[in-house]
C-alpha positions in Angstrom: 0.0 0.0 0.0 3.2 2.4 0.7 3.9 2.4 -3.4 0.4 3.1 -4.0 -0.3 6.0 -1.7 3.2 7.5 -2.8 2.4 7.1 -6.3 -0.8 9.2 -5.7 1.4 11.8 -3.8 3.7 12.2 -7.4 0.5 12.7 -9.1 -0.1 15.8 -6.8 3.8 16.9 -7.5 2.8 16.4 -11.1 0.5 19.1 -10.7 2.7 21.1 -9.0 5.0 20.9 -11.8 2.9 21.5 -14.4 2.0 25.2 -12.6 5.2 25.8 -11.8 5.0 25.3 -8.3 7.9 23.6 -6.7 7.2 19.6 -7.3 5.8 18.3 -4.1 3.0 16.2 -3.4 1.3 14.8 0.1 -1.8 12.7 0.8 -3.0 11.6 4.2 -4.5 8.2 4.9 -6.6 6.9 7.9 -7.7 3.7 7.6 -6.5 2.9 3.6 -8.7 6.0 2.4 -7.3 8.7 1.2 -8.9 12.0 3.3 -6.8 14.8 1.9 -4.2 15.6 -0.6 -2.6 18.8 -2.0 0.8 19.8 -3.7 2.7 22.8 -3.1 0.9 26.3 -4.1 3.2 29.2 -2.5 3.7 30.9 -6.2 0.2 30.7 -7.3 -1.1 31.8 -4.1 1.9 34.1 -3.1 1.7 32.8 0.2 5.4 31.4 1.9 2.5 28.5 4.2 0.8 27.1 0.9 3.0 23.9 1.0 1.8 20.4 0.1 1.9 19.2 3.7 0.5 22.0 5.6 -2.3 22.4 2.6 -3.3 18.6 3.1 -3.3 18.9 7.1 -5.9 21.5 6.5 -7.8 19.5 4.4 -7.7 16.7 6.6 -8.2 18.3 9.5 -11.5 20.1 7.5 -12.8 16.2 6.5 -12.5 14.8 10.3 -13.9 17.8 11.5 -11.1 18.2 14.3 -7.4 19.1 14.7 -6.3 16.2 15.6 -5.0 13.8 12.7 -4.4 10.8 15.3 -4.7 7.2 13.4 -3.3 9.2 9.9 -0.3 8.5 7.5 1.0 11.6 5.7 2.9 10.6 2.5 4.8 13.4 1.1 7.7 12.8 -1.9 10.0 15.4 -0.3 11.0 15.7 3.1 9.1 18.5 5.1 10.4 21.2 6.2 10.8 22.3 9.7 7.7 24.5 9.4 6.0 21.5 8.1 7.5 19.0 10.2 6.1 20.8 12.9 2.7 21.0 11.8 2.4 17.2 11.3 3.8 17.1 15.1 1.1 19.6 16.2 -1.5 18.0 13.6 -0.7 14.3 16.1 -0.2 12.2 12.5 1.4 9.1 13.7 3.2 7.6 10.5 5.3 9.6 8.0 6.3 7.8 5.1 8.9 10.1 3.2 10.2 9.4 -0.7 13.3 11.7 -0.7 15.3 13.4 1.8 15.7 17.2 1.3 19.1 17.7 2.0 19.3 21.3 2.2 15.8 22.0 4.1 14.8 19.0 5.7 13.0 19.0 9.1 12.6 15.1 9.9 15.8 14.1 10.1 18.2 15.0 7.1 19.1 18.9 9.0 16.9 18.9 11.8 14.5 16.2 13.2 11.7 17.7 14.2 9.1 15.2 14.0 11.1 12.4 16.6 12.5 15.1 19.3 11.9 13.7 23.1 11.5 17.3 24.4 8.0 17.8 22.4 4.6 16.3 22.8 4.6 14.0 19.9 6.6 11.5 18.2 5.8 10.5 14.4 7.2 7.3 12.6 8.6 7.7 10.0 9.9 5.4 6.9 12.2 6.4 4.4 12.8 5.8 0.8 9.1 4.6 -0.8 9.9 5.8 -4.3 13.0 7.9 -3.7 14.1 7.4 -7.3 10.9 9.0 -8.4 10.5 11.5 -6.0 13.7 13.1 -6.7 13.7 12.6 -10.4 11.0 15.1 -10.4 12.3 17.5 -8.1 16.0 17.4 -10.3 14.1 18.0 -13.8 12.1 20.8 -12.4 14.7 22.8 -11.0 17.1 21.4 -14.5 14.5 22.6 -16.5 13.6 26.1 -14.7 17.5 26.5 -14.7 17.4 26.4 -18.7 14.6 29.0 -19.0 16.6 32.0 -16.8 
């Protein structure tokens, strides 16, 4: 089920892509339904918070009719950030299931590891690695491709 929900989560980066929003795509899971899902919008919207992960918390916080994301998987293709890493504490998703690590921004482990520090409320699991090879392929030709056009 990891592959499949991931592979839904690219299809949001796709769209992402296609706007020319950075690539990144998240759905959230409770009980192997898909509740929310959302891929980054800060250009379109001109808002620095419209990121896949914090849009899709939203969402599923809208469809459960509470804050509190308890019994939820996020996927997300790129590593959160720490502001989103810090909503999906806050949110209480349990499970985290990451494609690629963001190496230069990453909040769950690669720079900072927001999402499994003792000194806050809330631990998430997380899993590494469900489509890496994907998830960064389309990260790499966006960036390759915006590159060429400036």
């Amino acid at each position: 089920m990891e592959k499949y929900f991931m592979k839904r989560a690219l299809k949001e980066a796709k769209l992402a892509y296609d706007l020319e929003e950075v690539p990144i795509g998240c759905v959230i899971v409770k009980c192997n339904k898909i509740i929310a899902s959302a891929h980054n919008f800060r250009e379109s919207l001109n808002d620095p918070t419209a990121h896949a992960e914090i849009l899709a918390i939203q969402d599923a916080a809208d469809y459960l009719g509470g804050w509190r994301l308890s019994g939820c998987t996020m996927y997300v293709t790129i590593e959160p950030c720490p502001m989103c890493a810090g909503a999906i504490v806050n949110s209480r998703i349990d499970r985290l299931v990451i494609g690629a690590p963001d190496l230069k921004g990453g909040g769950c482990g690669s720079i900072f590891n927001i999402v499994d520090n003792d000194k806050l409320n809330h631990r998430v699991d997380v899993v590494w690695g469900v489509l890496e090879e994907e998830s960064s392929k389309i990260m790499k030709d966006f960036f390759k491709e915006l590159r060429k056009r400036k």
